[in-house]
N, C-alpha and C positions, 0 to 999 in steps of 0.2 A: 427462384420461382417454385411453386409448391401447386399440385393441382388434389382438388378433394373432389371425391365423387360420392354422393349421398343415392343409395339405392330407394324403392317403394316404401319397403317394410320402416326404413328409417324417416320418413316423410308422411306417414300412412296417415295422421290427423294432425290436430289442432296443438298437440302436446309433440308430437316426432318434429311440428316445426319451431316451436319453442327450443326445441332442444335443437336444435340444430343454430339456432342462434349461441344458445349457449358454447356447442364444440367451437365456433368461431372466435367467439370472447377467452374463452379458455387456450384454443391451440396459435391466435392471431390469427390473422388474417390480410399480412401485407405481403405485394404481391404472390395474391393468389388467386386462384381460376377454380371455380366450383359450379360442377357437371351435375345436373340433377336427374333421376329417371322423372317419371309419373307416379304420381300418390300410391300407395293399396296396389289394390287391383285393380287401377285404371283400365291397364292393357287389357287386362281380362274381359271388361266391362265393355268395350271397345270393340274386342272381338266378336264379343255378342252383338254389336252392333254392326258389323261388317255382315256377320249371318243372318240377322233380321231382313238388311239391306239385299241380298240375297233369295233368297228362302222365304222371309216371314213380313214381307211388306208391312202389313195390317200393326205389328208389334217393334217397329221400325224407330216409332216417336216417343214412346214410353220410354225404349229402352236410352234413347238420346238423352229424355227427361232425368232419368235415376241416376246417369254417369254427370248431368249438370246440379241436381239438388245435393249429391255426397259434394264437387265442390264449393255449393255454394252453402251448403252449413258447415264448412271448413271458414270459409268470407265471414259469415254473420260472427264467428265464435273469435276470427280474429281481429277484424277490424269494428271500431265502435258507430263510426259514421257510414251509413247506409249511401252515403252519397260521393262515398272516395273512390275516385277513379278506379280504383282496380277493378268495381262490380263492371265497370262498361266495360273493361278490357276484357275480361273473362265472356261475357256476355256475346261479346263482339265472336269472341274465339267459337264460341258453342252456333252463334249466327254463320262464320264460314264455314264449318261443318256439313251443317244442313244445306246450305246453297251447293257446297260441295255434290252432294246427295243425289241434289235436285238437276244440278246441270249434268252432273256425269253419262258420257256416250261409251267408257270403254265395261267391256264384260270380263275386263280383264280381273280373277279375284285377287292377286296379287300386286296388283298396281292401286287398286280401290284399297285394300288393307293395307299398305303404305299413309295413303293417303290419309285414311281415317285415325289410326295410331297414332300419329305423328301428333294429336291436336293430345295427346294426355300429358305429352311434356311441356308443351307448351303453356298450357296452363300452369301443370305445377310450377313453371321458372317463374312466368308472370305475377304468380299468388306470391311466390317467396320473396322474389326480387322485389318488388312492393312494401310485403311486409320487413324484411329488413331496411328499407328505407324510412317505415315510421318507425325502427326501433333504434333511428342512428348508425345503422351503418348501412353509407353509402355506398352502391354497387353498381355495375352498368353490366343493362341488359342486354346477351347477342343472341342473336336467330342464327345457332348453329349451320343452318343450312346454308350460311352464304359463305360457312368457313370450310364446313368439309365436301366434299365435291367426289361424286360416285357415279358409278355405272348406271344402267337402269336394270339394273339384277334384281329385280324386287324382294323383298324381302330377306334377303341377304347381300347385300352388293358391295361390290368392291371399289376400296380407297381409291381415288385420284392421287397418290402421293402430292407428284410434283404440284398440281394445281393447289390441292390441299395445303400446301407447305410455303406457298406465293402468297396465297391467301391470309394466312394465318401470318406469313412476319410483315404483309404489308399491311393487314389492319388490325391487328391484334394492339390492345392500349395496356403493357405492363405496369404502369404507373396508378393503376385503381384497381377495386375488389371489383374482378368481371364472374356473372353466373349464366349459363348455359345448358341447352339441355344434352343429354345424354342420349345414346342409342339411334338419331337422325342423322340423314345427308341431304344433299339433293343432287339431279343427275344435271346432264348438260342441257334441261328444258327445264332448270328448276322445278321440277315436280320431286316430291319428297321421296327421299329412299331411307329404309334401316337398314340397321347393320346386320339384325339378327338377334333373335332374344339374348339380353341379360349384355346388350351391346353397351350398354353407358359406361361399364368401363373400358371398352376397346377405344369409344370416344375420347373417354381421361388417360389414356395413352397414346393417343393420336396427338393429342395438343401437346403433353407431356415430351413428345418428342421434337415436334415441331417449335419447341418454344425452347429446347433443352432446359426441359425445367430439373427441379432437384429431384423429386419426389414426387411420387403419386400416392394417397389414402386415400382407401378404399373404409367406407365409413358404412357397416353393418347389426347384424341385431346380433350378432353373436362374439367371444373376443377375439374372434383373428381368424387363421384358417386348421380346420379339425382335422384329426387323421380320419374320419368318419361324418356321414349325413347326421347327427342325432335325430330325425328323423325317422329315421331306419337302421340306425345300429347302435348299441348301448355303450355308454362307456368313451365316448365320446374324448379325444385328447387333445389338446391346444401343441398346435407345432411353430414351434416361438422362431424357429428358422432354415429358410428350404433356399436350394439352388432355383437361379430361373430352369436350368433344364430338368429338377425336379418339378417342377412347379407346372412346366410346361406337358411333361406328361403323365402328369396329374389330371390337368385342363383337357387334354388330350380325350383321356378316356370320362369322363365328363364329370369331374370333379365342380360341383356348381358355383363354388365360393369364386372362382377366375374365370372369366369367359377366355375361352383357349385362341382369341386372336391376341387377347390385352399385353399378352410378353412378349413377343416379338418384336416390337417396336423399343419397347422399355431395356429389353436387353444388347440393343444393337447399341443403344450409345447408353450403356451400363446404369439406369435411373432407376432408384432402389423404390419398389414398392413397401407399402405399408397397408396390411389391412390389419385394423382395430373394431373396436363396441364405439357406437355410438352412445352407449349408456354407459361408457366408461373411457370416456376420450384421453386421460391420462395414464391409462393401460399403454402394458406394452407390445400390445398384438402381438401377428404374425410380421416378419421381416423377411420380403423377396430381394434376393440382392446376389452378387456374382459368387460370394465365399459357397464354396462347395458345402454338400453333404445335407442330410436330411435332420434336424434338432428337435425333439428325442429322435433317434433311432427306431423306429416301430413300426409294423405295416399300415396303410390309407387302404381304408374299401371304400370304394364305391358302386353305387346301382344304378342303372339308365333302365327306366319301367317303358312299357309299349311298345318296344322293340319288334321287328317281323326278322324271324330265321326265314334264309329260302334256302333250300339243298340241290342243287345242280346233278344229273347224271345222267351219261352220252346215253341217245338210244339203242345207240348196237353197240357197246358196251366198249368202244373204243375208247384212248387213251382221253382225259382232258389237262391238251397241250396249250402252250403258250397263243397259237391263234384264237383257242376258245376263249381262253381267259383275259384277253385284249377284245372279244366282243363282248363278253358278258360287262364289261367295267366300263363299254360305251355304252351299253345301256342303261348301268348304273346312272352313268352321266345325265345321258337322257333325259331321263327319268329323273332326277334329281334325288336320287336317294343319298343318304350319308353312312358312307358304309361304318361299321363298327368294329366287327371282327371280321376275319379272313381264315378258311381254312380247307385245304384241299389233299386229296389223294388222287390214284391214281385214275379212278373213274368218277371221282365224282369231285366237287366242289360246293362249299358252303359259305355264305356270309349273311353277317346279321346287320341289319341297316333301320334306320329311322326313316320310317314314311311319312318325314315333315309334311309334304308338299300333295299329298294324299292320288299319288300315283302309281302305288299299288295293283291295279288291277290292268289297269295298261302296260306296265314292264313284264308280268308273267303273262299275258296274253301272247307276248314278243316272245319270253323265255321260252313257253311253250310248242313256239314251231320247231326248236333245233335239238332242246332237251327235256329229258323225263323230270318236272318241277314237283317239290315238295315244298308248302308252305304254312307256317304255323302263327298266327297274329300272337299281341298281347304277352309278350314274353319277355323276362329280366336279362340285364346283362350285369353281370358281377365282376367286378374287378380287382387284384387285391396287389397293391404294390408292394416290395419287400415282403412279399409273404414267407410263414412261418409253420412249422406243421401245423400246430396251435390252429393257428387265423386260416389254413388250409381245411382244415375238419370241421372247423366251425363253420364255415361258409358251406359246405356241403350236407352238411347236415339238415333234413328232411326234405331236400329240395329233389326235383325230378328233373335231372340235368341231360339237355338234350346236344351240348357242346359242352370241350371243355379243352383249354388249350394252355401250356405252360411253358414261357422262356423263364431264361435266369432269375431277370427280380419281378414278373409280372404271369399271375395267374388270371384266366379269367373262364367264367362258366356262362353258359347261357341258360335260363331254367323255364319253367312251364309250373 
């Protein structure tokens, strides 16, 4: 068993899905499970439309319009007959959406962005799963949601293993090409949950586990995983092979190529990932897998941008002990921040966190009654694994470093 998982960028039009038929013809395709995200920039598209839904009434239906005309000149470019079923089923999907919309009572923004998300992948599986059916190869469609089974943690929620794992060996059909989509669940009121951006592949480990399949591919626009974003740092170099507990804390500090729940499962019953080029499916990517050691040898940087430092320190200047720092990390909790770095003395205290959930201003209102709070939006966190003097000086070089913290093999700075 083999499961492939095709991200946006590699689905993103009329030609990302051509070629995805192709890696299939090329790599086969018997028993195997392929996980789709959402086209492009569905989610994105989407999101704007969760905020119009919100906020911008008035610019609510346009924006629904512009997320159904990119798929539906994706329809016209790939299918010849105007009248093949897939326009109604797409059609149908963009129809539940809006009834969605229109009957919803909860103000809840995170149960509503669920809700609305969910409908980009679903399309995408529906277009594709379709279209490789007029290109001859037949595939069966699943509505991931009735396979993986979560909390209602919105927008990040947590696996159901056991039910998940009920689920998945008592209706899962090995014996055909099955496609699904990536990054959804649904909770115990089947209403939709994510996993969490960039969640389709934790999905293609989820099944991968539950099915003990051989293999997971991860199928992207670059050839495997960088020591480096080429995005943001030059020179960019292909690591042909990484431990999962390299890999893992890699993921960790937010290496974007692995969404950092996707190993844990893969590693428990030792299933060798693969991530390769979709533009070059007979490459020999990156290779996650148990053999130790990092292949070249070299430092991984990376950058997590929008980051908020807060700096913690006692108002009468006493110590901050172990009871501060067990209430300050319930608040974190609270609050839903994700912390980053951690770093503290003997009066004061710092960490840097992502204000996913845009709670912000409610946790320092709290921080505020017991300590003197310092707070800086908008700020980098740098990371440098296996760092080197070299890759040490480089990275600090013209930056205004307001943190800076170094164990053995992992440097990291926070800058402004």
């Amino acid at each position: 068993m083999q499961v492939f998982k095709f991200g946006g960028a590699s689905i993103k039009d009329v030609t990302g899905v051509k070629n995805l038929v192709a890696v299939l013809n090329k790599t086969g395709y018997k028993d195997t499970l392929v996980v789709v995200s959402a086209m492009g920039k569905t989610t994105n598209a989407l999101e704007l439309v969760v905020k119009n839904y919100f906020d911008r009434s008035n610019q609510l239906q346009s924006s629904i319009q512009d997320v159904f005309k990119f798929h539906n000149a994706i329809l016209l470019d790939l299918f010849d007959n105007e009248k093949h079923e897939v326009f109604k089923k797409v059609s149908t999907l963009f129809n539940d959406l809006k009834v969605f919309l229109d009957r919803n009572k909860s103000p809840d923004y995170n149960f509503v962005y669920d809700q609305v998300i969910g409908f980009g992948e679903l399309v995408s599986t529906t277009i594709i799963s379709e279209y490789l059916n007029e290109v001859n190869i037949k595939n069966h469609f699943l509505d991931v949601r009735e396979f993986i089974k979560t909390d209602d943690y919105y927008r990040s929620a947590k696996v159901d293993w056991e039910e998940t794992q009920k689920r998945i060996t008592t209706n899962f059909n090995r014996t055909q090409l099955n496609i699904t989509q990536g990054f959804l669940g649904s909770d115990s009121n089947n209403f939709t949950t994510t996993l969490g951006r960039e969640g389709s592949d934790y999905t293609a480990a989820i099944f991968a586990y539950c099915l003990n399949a051989q293999s997971v591919t991860i199928w992207k626009d670059v050839p495997g995983i960088l020591n480096a974003d080429p995005r943001y740092f030059e020179n960019a170099q292909l690591l042909h092979r990484i431990s999962y507990r390299e890999a893992i804390e890699l993921a960790f500090y937010g290496a974007s190529v692995i969404h950092p729940k996707t190993l844990q499962p893969l590693q428990r019953k030792e299933i060798t990932l693969f991530v390769k080029s979709f533009l070059n499916p007979e490459g020999k990517g990156t290779k996650v897998c148990k053999e130790a050691g990092l292949d070249p040898q070299i430092p991984c940087f990376i950058v997590k941008k929008n980051q908020v430092l807060i700096s913690l320190s006692s108002l009468d200047f006493s110590y901050i002990v172990e009871e501060n720092i067990s209430e300050i990390f319930k608040l974190l909790h609270l609050y839903k921040m994700k912390v980053d770095v951690i770093q503290n003395s003997a009066i004061s205290f710092s960490v840097c966190v992502d204000n996913m959930y845009q709670n912000l201003d409610s946790l320092l209102q709290h921080l505020k009654a017991k300590f003197k709070v310092t707070c800086t939006e908008d700020v980098s966190l740098y990371t440098i694994r296996h760092y080197t003097e070299t890759a040490k000086t480089q990275m600090e070089r013209d930056k205004k470093i307001l943190l800076k913290q170094l164990t053995q093999e992992t440097m990291q700075l926070v800058t402004k």
